[in-house]
Structure formats: structure tokens, C-alpha cells
VOMI-993706 format. One record per atom (N, C-alpha, C, O): residue number from 1; residue in one letter; atom name; x, y negated, z. Coordinates in steps of 0.02 Angstrom, whole numbers, plus 50000, padded with zeros to 5 digits. Atoms other than C-alpha are relative to their C-alpha. Example, Ala and Ser with C-alpha at 12.3 -4.5 7.8 and 13.67 -1.06 7.14 Angstrom:
(1,'A','N',(50045,50059,50000))
(1,'A','CA',(50615,50225,50390))
(1,'A','C',(50045,49940,50000))
(1,'A','O',(50097,49941,50033))
(2,'S','N',(49958,50059,49997))
(2,'S','CA',(50684,50053,50357))
(2,'S','C',(49961,49945,50037))
(2,'S','O',(49986,49890,50045))
This chain:
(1,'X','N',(49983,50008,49930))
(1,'X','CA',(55964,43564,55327))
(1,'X','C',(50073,50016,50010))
(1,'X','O',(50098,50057,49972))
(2,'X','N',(49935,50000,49984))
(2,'X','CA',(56135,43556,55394))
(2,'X','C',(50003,50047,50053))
(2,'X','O',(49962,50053,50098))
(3,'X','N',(49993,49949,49946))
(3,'X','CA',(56199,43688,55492))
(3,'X','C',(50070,49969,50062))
(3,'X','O',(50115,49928,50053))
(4,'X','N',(49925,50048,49972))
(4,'X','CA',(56323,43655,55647))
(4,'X','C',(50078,50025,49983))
(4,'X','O',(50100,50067,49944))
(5,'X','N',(49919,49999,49999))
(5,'X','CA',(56507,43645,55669))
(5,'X','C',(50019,50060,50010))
(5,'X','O',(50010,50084,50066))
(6,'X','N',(49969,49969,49965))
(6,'X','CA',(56594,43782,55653))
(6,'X','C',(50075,50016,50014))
(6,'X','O',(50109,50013,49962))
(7,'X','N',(49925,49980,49972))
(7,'X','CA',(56765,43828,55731))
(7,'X','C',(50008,50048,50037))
(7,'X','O',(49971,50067,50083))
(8,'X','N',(49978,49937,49981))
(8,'X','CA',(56868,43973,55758))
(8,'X','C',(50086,49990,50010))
(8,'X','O',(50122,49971,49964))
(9,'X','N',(49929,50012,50008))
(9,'X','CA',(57046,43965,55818))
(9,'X','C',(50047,50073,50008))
(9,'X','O',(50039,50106,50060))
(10,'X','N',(49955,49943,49998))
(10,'X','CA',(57178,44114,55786))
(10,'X','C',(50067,49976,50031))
(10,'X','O',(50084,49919,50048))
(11,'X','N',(49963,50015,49961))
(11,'X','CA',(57321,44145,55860))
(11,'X','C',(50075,50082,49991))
(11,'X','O',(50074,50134,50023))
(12,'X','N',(49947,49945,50015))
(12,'X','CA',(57492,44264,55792))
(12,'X','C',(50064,50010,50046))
(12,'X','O',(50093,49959,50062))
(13,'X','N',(49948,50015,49955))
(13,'X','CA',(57632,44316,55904))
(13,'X','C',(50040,50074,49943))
(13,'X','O',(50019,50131,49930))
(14,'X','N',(49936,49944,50024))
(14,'X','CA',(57806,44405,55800))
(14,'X','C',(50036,50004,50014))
(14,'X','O',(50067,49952,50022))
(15,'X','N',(49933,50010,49990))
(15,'X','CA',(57949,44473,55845))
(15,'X','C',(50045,50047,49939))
(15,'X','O',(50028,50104,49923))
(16,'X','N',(49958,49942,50033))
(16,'X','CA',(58078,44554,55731))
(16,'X','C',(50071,50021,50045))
(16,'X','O',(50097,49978,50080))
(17,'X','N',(49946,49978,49960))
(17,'X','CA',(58226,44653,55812))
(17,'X','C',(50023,50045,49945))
(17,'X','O',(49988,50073,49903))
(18,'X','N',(49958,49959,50049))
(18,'X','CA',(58366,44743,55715))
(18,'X','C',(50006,50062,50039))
(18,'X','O',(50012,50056,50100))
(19,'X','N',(49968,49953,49963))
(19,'X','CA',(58402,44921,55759))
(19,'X','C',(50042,50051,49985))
(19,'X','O',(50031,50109,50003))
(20,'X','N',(49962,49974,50026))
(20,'X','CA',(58540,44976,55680))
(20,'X','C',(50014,49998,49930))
(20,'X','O',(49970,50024,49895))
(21,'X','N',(49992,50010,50059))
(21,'X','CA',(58622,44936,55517))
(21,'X','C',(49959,49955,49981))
(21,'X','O',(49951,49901,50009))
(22,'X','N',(50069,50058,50033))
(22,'X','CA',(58474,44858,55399))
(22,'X','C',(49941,50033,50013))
(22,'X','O',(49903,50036,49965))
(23,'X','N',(50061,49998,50010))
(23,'X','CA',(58323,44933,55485))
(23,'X','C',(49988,49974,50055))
(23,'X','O',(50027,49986,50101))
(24,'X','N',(50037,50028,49967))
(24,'X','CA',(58220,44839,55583))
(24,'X','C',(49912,50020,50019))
(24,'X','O',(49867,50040,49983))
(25,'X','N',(50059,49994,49985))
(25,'X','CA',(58074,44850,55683))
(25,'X','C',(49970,49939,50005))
(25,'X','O',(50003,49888,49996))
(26,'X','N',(50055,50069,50038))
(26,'X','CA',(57919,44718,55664))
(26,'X','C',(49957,49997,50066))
(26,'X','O',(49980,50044,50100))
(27,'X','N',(50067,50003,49936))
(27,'X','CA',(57777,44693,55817))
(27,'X','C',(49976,49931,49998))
(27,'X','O',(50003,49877,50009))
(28,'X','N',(50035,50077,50010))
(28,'X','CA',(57646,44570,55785))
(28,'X','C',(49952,49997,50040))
(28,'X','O',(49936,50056,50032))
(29,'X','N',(50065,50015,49959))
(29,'X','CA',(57493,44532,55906))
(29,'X','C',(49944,49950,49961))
(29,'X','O',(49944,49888,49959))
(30,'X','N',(50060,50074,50013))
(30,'X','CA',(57346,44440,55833))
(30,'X','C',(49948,50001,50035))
(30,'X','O',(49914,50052,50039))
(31,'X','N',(50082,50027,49973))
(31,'X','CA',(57201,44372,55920))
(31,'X','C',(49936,49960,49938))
(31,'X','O',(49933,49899,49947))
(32,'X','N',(50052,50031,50029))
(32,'X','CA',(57067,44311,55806))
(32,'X','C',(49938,49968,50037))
(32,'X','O',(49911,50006,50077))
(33,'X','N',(50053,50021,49957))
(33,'X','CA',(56925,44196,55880))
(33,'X','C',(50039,50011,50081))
(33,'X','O',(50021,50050,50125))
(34,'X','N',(49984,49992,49926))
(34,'X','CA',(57039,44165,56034))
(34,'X','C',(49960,49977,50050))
(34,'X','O',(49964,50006,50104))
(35,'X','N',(50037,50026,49941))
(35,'X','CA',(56921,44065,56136))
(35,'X','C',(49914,50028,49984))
(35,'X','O',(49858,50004,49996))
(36,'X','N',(50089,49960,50021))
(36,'X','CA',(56765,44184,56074))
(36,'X','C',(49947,49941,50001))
(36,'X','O',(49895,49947,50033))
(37,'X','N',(50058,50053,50013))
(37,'X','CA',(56668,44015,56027))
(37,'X','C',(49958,50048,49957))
(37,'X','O',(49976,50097,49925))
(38,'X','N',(50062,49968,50036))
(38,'X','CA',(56500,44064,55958))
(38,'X','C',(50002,49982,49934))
(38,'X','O',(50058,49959,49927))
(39,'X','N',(49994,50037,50090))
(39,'X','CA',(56474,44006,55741))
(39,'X','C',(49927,50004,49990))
(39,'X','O',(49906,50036,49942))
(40,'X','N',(50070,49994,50020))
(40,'X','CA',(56291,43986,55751))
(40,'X','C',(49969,49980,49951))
(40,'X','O',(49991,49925,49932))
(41,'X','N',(50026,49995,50075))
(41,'X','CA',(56178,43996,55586))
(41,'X','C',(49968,49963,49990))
(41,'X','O',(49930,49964,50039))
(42,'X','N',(50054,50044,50019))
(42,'X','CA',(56078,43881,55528))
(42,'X','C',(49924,50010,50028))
(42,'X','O',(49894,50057,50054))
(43,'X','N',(50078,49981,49938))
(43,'X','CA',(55904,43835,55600))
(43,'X','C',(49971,50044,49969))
(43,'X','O',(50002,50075,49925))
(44,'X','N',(50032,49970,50061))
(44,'X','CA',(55758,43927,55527))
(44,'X','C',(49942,49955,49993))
(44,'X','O',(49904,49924,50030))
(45,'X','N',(50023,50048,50034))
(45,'X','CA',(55691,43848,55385))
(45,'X','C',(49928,50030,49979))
(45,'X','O',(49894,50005,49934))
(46,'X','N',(50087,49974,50025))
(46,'X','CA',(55512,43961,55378))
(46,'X','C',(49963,49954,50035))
(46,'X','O',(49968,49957,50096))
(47,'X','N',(50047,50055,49997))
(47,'X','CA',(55391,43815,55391))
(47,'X','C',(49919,50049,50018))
(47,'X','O',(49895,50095,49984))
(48,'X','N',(50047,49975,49963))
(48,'X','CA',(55240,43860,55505))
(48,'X','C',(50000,50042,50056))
(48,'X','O',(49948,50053,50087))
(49,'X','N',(49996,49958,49965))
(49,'X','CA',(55316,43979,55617))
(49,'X','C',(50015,49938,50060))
(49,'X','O',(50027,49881,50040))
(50,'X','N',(49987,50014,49950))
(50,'X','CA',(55343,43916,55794))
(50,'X','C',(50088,49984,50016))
(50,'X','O',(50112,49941,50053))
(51,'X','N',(49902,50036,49971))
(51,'X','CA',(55560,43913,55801))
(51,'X','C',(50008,49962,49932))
(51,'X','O',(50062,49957,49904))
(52,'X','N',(49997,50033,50070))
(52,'X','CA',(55525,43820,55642))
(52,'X','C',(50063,49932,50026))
(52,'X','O',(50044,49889,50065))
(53,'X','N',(49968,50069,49988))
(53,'X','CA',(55697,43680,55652))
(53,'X','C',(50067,50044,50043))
(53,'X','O',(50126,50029,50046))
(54,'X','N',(49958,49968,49936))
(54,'X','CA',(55766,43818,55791))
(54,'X','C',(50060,50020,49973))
(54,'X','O',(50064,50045,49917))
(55,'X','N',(49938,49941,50016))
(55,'X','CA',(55951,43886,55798))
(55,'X','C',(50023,50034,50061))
(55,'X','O',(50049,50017,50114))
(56,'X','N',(50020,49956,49961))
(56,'X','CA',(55925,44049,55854))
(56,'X','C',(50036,50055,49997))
(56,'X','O',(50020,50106,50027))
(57,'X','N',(49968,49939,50022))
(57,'X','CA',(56054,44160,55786))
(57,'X','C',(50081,49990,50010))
(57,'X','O',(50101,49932,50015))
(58,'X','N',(49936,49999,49980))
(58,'X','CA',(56229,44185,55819))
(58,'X','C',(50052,50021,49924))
(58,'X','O',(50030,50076,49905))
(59,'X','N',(49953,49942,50050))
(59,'X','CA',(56362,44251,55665))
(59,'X','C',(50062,49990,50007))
(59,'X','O',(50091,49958,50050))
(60,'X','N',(49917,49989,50003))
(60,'X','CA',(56529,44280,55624))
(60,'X','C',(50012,50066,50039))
(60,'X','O',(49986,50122,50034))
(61,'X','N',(49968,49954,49939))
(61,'X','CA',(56620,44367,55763))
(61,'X','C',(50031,50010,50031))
(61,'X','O',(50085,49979,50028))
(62,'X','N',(49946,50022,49904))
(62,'X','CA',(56694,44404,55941))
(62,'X','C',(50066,49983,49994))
(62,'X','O',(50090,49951,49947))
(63,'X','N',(49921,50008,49991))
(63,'X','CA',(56869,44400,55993))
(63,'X','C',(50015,50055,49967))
(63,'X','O',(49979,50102,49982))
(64,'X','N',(49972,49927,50038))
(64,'X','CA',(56966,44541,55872))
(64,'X','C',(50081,49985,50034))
(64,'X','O',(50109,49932,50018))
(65,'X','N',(49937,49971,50007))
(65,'X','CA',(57134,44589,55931))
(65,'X','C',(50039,50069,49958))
(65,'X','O',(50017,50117,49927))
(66,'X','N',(49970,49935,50066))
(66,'X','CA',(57262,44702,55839))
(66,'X','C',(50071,49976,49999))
(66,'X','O',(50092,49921,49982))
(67,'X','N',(49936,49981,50003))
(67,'X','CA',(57433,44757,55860))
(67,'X','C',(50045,50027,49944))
(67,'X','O',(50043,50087,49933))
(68,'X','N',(49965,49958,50057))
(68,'X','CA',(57549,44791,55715))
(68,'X','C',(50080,50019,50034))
(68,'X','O',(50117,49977,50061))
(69,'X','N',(49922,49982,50031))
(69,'X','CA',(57719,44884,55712))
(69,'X','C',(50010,50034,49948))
(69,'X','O',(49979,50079,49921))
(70,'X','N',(49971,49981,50081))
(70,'X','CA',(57834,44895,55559))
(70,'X','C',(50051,50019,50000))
(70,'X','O',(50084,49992,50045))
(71,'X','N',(49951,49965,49980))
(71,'X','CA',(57966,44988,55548))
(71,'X','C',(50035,50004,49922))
(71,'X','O',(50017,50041,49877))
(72,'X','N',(49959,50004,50082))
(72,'X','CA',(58094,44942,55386))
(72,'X','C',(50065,50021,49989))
(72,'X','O',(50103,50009,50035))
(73,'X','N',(49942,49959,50003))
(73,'X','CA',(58244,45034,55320))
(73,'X','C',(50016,49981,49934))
(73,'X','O',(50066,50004,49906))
């Protein structure tokens, strides 16, 4: 059985800035799963049960954000 489509779109934002001499600071933003689409699992394939064909389950996962700063010398 074929399971559906899935898609996930990310999304990075960087800046670097100098701050004196050669060290620099770093700040990154990521979004992962920006539009929190669902990645649903395959039907289920237990033959006789009632959601027998069904897709009933959800996986992967939500929206993750996460902030980095780096700080180089």
C-alpha cells in the first residue's frame, strides 16, 4: 500500500555582524515544518479490523523553532 505525500518546508534566517577586529557574532533562526502540515502514516494494513485501508495516524512533527548565537574570535 502506498502511503501519502509527504511535505515539510523549512525555513533559515542568518545574520553575521563583525564586532571588532576578527570576532564576529552569528544569529540564526530556524523554523522547521513552517506551515505545521501534518505527514500522515500509512493506512492500517491489519486485515479484519474495522479501520482496515484507514489513515489514522499522524507522524513526524510540529513546527520546531530554535535560535542560535555564535560568537567567533
Amino acid at each position: 500500500m502506498r502511503t501519502p505525500f509527504k511535505m515539510n518546508t523549512d525555513l533559515a534566517i542568518q545574520k553575521i555582524e563583525s564586532i571588532g577586529g576578527s570576532k564576529t557574532v552569528m544569529v540564526r533562526f530556524e523554523i522547521i515544518n513552517l506551515f505545521d502540515n501534518p505527514n500522515w502514516l500509512g493506512p492500517n494494513t491489519s486485515f479484519g479490523q474495522s479501520s482496515f485501508g484507514w489513515i489514522t495516524e499522524v507522524g513526524g512533527f510540529p513546527r520546531l523553532l530554535q535560535v542560535l548565537v555564535r560568537v567567533g574570535w
